[in-house]
mmCIF file as gemmi writes it, N, C-alpha and C atoms, coordinates in Angstrom:
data_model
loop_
_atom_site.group_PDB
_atom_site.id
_atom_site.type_symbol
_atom_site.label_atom_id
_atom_site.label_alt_id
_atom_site.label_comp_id
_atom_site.label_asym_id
_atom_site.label_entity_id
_atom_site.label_seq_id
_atom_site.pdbx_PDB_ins_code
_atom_site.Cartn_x
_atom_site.Cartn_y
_atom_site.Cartn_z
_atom_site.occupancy
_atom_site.B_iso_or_equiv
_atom_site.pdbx_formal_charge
_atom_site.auth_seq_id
_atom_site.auth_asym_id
_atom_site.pdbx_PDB_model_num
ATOM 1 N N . UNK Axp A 1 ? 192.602 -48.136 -150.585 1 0 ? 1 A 1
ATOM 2 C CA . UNK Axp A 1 ? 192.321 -49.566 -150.523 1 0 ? 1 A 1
ATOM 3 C C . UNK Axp A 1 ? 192.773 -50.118 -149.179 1 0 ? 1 A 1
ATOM 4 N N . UNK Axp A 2 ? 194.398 -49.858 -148.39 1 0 ? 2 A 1
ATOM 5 C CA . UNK Axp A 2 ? 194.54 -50.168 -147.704 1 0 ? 2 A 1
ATOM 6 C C . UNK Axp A 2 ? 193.415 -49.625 -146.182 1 0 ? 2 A 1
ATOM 7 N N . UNK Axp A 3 ? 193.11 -48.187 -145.883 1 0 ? 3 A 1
ATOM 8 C CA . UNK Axp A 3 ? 192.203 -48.293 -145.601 1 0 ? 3 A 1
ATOM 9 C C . UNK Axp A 3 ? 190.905 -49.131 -145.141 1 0 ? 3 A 1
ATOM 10 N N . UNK Axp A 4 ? 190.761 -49.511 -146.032 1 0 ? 4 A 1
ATOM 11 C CA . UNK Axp A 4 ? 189.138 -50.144 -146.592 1 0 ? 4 A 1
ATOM 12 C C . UNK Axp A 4 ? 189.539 -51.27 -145.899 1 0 ? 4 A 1
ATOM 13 N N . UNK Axp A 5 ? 190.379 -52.227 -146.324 1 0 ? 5 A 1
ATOM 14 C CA . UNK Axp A 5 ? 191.102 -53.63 -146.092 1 0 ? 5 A 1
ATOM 15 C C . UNK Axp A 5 ? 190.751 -53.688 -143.926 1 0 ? 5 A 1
ATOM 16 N N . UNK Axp A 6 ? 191.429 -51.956 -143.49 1 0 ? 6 A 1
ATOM 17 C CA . UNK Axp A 6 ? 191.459 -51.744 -142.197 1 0 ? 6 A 1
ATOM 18 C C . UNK Axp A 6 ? 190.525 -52.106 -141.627 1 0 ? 6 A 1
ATOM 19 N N . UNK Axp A 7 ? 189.612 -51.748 -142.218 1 0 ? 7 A 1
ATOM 20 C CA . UNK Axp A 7 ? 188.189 -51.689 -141.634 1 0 ? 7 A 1
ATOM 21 C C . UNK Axp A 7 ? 187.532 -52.781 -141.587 1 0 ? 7 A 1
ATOM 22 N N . UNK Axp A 8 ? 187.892 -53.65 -142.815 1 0 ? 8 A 1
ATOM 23 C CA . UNK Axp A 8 ? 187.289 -54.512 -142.97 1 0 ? 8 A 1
ATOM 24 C C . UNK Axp A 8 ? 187.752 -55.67 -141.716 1 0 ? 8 A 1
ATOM 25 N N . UNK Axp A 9 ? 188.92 -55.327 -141.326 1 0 ? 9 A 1
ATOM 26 C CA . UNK Axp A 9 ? 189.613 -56.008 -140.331 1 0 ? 9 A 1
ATOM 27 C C . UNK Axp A 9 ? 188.815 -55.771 -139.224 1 0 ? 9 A 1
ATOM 28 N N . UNK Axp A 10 ? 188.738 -54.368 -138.94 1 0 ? 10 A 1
ATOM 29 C CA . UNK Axp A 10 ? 188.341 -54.524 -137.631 1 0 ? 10 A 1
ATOM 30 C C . UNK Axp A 10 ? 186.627 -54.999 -137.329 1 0 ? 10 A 1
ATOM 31 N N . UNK Axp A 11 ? 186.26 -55.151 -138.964 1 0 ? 11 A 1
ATOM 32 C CA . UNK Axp A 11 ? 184.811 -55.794 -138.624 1 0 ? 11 A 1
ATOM 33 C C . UNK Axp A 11 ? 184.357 -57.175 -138.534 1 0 ? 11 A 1
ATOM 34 N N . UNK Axp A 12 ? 185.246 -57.92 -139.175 1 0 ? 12 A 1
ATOM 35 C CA . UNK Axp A 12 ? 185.458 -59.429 -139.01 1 0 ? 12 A 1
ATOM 36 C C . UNK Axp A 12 ? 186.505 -59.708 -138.533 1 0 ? 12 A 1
ATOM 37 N N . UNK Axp A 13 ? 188.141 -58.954 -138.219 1 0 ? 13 A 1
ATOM 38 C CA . UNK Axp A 13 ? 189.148 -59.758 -137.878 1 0 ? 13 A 1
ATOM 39 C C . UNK Axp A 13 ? 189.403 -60.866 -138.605 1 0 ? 13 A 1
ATOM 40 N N . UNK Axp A 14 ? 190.011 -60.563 -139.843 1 0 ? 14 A 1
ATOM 41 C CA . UNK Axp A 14 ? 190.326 -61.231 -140.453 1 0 ? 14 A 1
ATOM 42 C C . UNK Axp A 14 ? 191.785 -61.355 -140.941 1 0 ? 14 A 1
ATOM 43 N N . UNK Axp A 15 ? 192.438 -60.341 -140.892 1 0 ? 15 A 1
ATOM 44 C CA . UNK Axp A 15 ? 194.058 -60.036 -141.268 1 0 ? 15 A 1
ATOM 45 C C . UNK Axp A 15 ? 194.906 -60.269 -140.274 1 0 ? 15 A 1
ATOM 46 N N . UNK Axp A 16 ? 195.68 -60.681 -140.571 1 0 ? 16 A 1
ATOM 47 C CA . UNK Axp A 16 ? 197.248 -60.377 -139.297 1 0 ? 16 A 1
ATOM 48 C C . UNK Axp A 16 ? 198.427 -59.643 -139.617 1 0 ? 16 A 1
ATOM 49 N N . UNK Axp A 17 ? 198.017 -59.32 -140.831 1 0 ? 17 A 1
ATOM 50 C CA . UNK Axp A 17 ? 198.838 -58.26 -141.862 1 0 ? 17 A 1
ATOM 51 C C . UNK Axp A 17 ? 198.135 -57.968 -143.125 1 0 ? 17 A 1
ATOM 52 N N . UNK Axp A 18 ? 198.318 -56.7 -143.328 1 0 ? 18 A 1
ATOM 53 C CA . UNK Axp A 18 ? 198.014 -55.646 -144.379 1 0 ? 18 A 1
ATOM 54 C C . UNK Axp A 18 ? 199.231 -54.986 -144.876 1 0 ? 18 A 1
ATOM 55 N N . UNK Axp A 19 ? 199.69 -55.389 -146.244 1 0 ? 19 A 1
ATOM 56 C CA . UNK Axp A 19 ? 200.784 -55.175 -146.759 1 0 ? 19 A 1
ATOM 57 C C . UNK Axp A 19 ? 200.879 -54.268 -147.935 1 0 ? 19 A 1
ATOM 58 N N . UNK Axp A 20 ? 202.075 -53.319 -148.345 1 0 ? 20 A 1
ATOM 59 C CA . UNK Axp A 20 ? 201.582 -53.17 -149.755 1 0 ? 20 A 1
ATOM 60 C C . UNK Axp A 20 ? 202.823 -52.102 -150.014 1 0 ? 20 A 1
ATOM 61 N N . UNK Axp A 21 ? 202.657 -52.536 -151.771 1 0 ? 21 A 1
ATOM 62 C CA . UNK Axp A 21 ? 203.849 -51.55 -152.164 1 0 ? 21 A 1
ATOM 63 C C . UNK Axp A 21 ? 203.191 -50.656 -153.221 1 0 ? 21 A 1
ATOM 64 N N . UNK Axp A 22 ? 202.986 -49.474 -153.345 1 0 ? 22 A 1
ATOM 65 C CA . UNK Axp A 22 ? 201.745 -48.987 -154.773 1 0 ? 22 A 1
ATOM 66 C C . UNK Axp A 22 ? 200.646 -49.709 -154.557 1 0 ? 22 A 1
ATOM 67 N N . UNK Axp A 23 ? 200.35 -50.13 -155.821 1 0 ? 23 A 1
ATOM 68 C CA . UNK Axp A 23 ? 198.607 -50.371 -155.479 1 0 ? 23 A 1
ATOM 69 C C . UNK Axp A 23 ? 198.863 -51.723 -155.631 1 0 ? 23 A 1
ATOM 70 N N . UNK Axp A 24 ? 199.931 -52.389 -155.408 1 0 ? 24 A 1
ATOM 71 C CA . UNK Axp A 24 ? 200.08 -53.965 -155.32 1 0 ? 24 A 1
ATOM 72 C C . UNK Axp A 24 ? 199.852 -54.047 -153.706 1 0 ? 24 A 1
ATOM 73 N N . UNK Axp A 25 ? 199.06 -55.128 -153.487 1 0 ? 25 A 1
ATOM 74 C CA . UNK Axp A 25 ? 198.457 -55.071 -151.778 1 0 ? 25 A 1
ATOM 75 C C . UNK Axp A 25 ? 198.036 -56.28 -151.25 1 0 ? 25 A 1
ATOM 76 N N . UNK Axp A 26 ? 198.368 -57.035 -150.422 1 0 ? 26 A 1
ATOM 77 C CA . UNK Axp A 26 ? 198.876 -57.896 -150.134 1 0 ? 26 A 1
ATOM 78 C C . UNK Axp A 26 ? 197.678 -58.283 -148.519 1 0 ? 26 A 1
ATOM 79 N N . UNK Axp A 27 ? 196.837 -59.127 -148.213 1 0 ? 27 A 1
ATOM 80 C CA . UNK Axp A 27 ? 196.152 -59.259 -146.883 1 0 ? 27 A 1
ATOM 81 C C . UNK Axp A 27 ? 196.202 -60.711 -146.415 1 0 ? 27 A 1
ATOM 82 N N . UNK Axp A 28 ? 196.82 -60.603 -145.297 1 0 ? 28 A 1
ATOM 83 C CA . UNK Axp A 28 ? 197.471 -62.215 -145.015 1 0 ? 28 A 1
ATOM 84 C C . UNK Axp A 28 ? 196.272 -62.769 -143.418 1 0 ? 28 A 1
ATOM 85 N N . UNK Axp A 29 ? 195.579 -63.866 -144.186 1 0 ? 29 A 1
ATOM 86 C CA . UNK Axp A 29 ? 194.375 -64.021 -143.235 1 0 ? 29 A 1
ATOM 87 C C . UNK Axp A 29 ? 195.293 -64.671 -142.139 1 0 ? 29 A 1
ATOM 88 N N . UNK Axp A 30 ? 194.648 -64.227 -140.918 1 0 ? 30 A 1
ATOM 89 C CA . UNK Axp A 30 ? 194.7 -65.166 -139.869 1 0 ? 30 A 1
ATOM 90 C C . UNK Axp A 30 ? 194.705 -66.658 -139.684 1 0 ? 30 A 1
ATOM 91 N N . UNK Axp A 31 ? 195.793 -67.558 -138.923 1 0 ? 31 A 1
ATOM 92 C CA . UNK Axp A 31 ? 195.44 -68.78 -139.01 1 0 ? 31 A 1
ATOM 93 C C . UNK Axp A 31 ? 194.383 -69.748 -139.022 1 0 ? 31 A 1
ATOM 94 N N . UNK Axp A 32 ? 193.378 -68.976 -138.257 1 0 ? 32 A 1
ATOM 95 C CA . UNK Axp A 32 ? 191.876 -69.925 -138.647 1 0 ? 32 A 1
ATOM 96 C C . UNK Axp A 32 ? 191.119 -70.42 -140.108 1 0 ? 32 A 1
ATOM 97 N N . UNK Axp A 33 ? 191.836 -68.955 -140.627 1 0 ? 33 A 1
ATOM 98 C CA . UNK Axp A 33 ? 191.038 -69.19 -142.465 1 0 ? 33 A 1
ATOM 99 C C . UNK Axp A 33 ? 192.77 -69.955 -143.186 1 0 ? 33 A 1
ATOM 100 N N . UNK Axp A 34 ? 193.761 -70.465 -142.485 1 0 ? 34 A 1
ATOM 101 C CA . UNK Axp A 34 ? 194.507 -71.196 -143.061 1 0 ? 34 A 1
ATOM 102 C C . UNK Axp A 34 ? 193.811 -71.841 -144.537 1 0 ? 34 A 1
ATOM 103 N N . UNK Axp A 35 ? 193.765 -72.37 -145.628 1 0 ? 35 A 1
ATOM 104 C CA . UNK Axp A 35 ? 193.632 -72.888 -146.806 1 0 ? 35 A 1
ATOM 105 C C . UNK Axp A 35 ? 191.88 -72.109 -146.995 1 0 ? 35 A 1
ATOM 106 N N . UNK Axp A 36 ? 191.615 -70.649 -146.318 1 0 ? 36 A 1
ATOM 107 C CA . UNK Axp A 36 ? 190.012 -70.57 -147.236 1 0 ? 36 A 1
ATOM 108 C C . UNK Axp A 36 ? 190.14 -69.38 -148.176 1 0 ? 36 A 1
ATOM 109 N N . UNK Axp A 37 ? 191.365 -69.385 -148.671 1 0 ? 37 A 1
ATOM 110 C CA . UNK Axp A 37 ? 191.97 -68.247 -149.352 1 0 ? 37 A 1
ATOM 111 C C . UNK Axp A 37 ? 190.705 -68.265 -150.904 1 0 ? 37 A 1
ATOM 112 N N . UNK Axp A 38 ? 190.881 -69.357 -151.172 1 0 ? 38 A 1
ATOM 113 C CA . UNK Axp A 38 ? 190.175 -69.625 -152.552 1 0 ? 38 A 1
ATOM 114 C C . UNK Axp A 38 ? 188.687 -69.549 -152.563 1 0 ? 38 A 1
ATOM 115 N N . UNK Axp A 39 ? 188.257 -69.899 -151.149 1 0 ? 39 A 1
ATOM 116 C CA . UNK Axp A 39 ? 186.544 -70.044 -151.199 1 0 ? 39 A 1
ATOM 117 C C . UNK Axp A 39 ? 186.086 -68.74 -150.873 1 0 ? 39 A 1
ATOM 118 N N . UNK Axp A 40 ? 186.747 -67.753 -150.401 1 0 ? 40 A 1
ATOM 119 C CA . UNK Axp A 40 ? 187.303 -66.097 -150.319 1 0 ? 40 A 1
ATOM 120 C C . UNK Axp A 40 ? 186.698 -65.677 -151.24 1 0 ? 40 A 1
ATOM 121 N N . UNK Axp A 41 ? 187.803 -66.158 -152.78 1 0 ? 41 A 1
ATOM 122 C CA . UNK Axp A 41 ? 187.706 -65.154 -154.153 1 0 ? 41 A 1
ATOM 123 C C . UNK Axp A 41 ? 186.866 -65.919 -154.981 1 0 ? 41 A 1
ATOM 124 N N . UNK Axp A 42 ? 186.367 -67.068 -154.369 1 0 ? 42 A 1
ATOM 125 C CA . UNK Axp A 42 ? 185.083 -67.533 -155.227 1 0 ? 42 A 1
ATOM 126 C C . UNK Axp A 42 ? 183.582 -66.249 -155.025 1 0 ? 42 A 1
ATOM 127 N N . UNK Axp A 43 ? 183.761 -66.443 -153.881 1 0 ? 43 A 1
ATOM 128 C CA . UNK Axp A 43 ? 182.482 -65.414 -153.464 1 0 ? 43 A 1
ATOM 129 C C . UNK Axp A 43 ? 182.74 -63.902 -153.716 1 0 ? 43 A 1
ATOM 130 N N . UNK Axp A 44 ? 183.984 -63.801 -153.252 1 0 ? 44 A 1
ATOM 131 C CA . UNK Axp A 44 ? 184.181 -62.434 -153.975 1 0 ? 44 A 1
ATOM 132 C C . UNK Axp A 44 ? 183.736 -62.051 -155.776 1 0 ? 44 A 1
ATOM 133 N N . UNK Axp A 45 ? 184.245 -63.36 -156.418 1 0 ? 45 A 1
ATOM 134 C CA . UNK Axp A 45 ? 184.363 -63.19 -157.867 1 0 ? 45 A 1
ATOM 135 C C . UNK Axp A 45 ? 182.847 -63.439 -158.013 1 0 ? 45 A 1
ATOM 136 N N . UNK Axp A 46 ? 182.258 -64.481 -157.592 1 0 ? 46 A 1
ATOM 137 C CA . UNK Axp A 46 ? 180.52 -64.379 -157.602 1 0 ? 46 A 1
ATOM 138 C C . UNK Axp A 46 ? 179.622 -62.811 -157.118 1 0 ? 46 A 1
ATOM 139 N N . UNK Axp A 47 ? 180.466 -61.865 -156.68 1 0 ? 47 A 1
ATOM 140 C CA . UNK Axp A 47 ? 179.949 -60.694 -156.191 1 0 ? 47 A 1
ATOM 141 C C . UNK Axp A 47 ? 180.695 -59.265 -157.089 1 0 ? 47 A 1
ATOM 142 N N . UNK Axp A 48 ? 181.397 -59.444 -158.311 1 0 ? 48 A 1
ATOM 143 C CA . UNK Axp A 48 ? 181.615 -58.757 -158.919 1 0 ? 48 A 1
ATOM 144 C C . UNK Axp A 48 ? 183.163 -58.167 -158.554 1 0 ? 48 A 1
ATOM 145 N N . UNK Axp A 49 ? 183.843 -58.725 -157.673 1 0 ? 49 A 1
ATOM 146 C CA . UNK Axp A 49 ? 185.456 -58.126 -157.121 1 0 ? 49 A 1
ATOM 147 C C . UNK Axp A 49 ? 185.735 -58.971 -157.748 1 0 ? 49 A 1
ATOM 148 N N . UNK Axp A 50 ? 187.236 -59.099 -158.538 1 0 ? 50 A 1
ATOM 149 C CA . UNK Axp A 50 ? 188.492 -60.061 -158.435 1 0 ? 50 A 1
ATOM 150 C C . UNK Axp A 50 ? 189.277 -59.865 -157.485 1 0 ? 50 A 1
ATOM 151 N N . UNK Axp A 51 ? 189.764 -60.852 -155.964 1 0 ? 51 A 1
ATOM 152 C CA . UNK Axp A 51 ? 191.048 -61.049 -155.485 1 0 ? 51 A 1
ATOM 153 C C . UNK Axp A 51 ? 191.588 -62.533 -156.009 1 0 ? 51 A 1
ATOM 154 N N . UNK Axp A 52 ? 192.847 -61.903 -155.511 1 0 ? 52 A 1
ATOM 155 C CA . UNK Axp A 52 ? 193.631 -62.734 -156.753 1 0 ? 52 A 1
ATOM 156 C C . UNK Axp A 52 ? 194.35 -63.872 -155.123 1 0 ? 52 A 1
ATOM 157 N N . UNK Axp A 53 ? 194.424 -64.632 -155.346 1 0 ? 53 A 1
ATOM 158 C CA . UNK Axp A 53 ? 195.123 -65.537 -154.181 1 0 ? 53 A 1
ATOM 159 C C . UNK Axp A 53 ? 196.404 -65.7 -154.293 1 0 ? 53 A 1
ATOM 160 N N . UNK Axp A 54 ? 197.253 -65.148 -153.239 1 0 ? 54 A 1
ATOM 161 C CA . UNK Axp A 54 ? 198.774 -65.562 -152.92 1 0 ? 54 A 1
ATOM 162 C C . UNK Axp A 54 ? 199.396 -66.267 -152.197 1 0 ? 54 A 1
ATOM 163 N N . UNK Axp A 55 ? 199.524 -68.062 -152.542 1 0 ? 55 A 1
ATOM 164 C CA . UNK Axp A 55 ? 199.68 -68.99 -151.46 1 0 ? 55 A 1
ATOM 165 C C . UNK Axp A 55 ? 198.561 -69.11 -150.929 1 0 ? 55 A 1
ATOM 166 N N . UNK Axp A 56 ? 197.953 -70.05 -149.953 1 0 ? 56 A 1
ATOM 167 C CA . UNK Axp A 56 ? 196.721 -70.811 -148.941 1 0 ? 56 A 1
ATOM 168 C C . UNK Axp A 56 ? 196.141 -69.498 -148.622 1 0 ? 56 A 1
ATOM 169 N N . UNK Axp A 57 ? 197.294 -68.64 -147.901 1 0 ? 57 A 1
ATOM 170 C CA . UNK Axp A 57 ? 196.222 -67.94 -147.277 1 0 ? 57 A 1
ATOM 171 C C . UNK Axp A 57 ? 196.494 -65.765 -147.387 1 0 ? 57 A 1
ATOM 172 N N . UNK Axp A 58 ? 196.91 -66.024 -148.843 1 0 ? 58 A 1
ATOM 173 C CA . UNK Axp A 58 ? 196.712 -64.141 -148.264 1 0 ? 58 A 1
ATOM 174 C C . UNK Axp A 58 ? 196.258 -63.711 -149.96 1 0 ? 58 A 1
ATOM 175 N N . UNK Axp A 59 ? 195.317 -62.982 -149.59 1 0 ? 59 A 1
ATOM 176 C CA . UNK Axp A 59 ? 194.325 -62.312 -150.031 1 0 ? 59 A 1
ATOM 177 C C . UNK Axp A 59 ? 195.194 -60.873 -151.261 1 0 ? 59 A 1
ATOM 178 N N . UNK Axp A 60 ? 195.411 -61.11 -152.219 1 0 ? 60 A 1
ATOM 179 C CA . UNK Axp A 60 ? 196.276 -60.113 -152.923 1 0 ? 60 A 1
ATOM 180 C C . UNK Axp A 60 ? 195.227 -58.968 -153.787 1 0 ? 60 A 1
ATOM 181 N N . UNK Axp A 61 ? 196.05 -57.815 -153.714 1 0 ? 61 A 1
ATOM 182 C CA . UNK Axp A 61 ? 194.835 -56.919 -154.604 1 0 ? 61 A 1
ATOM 183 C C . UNK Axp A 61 ? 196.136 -56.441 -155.9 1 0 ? 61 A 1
ATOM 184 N N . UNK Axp A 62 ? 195.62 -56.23 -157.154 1 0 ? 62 A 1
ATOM 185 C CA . UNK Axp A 62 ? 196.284 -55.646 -158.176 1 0 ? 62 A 1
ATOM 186 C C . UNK Axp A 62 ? 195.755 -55.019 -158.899 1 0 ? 62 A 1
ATOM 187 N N . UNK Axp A 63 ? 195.28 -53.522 -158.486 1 0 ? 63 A 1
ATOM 188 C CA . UNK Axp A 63 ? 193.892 -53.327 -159.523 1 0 ? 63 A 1
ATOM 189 C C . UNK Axp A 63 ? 195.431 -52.373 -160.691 1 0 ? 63 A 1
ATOM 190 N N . UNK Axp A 64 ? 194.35 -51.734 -161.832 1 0 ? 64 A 1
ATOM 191 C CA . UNK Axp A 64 ? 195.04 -50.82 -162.862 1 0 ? 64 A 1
ATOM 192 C C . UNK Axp A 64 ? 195.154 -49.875 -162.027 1 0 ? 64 A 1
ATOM 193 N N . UNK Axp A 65 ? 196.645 -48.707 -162.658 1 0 ? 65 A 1
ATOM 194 C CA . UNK Axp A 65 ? 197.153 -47.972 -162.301 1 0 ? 65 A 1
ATOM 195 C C . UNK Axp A 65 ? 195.773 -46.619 -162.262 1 0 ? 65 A 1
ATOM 196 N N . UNK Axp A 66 ? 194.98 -46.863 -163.388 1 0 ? 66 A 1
ATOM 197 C CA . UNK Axp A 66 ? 193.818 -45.788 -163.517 1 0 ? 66 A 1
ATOM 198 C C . UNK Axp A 66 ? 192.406 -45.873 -162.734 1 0 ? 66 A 1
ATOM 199 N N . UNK Axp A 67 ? 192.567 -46.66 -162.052 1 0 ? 67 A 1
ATOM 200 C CA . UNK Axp A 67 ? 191.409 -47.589 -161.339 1 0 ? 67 A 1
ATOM 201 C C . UNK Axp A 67 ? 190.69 -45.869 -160.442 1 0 ? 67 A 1
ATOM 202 N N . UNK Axp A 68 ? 189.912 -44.885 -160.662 1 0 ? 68 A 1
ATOM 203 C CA . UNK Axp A 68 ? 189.145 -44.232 -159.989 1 0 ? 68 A 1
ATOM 204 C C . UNK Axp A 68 ? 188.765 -44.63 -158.396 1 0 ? 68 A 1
ATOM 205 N N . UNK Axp A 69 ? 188.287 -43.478 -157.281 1 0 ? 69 A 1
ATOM 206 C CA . UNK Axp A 69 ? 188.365 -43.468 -156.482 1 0 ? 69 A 1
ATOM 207 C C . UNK Axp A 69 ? 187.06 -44.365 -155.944 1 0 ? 69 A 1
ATOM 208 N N . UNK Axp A 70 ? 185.99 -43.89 -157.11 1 0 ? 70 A 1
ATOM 209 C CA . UNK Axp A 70 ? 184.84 -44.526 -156.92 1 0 ? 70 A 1
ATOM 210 C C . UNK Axp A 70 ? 184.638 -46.042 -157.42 1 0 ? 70 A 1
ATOM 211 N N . UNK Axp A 71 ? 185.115 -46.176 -158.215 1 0 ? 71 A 1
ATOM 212 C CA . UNK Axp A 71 ? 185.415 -47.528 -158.286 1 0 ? 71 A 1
ATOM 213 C C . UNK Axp A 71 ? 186.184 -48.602 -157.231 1 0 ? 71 A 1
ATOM 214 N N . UNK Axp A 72 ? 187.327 -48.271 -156.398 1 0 ? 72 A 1
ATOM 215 C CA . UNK Axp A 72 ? 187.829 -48.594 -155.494 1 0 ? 72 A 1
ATOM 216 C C . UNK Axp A 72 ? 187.117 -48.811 -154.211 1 0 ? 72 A 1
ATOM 217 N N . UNK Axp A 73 ? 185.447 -47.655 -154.277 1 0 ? 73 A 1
ATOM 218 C CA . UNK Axp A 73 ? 184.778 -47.906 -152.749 1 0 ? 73 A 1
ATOM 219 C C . UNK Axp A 73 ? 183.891 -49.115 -153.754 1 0 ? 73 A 1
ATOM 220 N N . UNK Axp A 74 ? 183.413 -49.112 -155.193 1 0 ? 74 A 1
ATOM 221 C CA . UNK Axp A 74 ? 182.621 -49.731 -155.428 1 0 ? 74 A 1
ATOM 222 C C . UNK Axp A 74 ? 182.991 -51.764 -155.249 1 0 ? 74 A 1
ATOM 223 N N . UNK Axp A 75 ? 183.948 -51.568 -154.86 1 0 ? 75 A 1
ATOM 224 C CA . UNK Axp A 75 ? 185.146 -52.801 -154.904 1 0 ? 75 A 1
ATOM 225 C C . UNK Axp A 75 ? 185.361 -53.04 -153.59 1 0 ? 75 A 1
ATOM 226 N N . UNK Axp A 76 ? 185.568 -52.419 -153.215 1 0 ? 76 A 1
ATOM 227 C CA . UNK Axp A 76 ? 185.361 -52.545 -151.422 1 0 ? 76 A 1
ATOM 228 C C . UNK Axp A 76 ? 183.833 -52.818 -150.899 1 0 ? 76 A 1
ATOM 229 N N . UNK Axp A 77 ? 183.297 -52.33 -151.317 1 0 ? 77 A 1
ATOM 230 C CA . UNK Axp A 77 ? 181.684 -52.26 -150.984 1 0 ? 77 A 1
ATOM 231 C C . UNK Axp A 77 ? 181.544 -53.76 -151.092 1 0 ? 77 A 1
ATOM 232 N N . UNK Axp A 78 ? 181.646 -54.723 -152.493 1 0 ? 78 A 1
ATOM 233 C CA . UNK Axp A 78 ? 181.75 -55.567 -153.191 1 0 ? 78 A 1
ATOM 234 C C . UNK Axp A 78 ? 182.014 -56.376 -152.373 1 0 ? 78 A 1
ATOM 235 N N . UNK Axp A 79 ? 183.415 -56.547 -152.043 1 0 ? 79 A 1
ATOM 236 C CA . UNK Axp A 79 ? 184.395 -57.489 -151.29 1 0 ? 79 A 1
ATOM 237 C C . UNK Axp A 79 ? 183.377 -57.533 -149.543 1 0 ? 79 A 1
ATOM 238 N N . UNK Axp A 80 ? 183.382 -56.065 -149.317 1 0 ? 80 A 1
ATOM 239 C CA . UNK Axp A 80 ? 182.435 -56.262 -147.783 1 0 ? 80 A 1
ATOM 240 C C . UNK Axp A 80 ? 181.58 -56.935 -147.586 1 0 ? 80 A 1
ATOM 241 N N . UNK Axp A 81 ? 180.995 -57.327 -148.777 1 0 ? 81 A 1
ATOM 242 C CA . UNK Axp A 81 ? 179.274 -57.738 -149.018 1 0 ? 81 A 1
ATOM 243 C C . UNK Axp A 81 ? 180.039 -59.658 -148.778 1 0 ? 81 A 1
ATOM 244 N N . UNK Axp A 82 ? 180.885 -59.456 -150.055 1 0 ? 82 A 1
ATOM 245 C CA . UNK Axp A 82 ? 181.402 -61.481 -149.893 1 0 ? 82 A 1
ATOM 246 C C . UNK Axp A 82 ? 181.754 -61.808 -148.45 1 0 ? 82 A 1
ATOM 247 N N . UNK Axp A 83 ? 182.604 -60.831 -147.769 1 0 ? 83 A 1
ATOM 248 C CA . UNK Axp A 83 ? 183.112 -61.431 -146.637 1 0 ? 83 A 1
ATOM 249 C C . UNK Axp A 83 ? 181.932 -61.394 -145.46 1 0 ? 83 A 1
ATOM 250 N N . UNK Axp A 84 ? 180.584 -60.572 -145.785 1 0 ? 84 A 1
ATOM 251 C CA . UNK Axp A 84 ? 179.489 -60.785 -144.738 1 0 ? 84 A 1
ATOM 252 C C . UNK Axp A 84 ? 178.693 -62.387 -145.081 1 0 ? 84 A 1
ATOM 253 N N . UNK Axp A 85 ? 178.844 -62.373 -145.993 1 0 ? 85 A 1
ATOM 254 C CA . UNK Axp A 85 ? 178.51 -63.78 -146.574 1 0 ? 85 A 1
ATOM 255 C C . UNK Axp A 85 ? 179.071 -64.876 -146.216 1 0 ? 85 A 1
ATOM 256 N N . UNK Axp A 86 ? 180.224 -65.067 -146.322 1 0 ? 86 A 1
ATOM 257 C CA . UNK Axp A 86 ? 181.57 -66.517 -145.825 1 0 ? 86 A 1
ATOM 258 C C . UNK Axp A 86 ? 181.299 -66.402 -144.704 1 0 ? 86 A 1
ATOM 259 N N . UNK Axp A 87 ? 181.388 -64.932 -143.992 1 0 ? 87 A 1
ATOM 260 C CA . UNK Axp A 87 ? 182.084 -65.396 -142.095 1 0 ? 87 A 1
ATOM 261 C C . UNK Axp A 87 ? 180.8 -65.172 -141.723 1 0 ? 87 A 1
């Protein structure tokens, strides 16, 4: 996941940190998207991902401990698609 998150950075620049302890994971947007934390996981959640919002602006992931590998790109895939959409 963290990975994925990487990439996703370096295709929009969107993080200023990528955090994480286990599969609790933590993506803290850059000051420009200051308060678009929520209009984020609207589109995300309209595209089949849940991120979960932590404070204005960072982007939290908590999937299940059993969550498959393919499911994780299918979730990333997901999330890539919302954030080509917003930015």
């Amino acid at each position: 996941i963290m990975d994925g998150l990487k990439a996703m950075d370096k295709k929009y620049s969107l993080f200023t940190e990528i955090r994480g302890r286990g599969l609790m994971i933590g993506a803290e947007l850059k000051p420009q998207y200051d308060g678009k934390m929520g209009d984020i996981a609207e589109i995300a959640r309209k595209n089949g991902v849940l991120v979960l919002q932590a404070g204005p602006n960072v982007m939290r992931f908590v999937p299940p401990l059993v969550i498959t590998q393919k499911e994780v790109a299918e979730g990333l895939k997901r999330l890539d698609k919302s954030l080509d959409i917003y930015l």
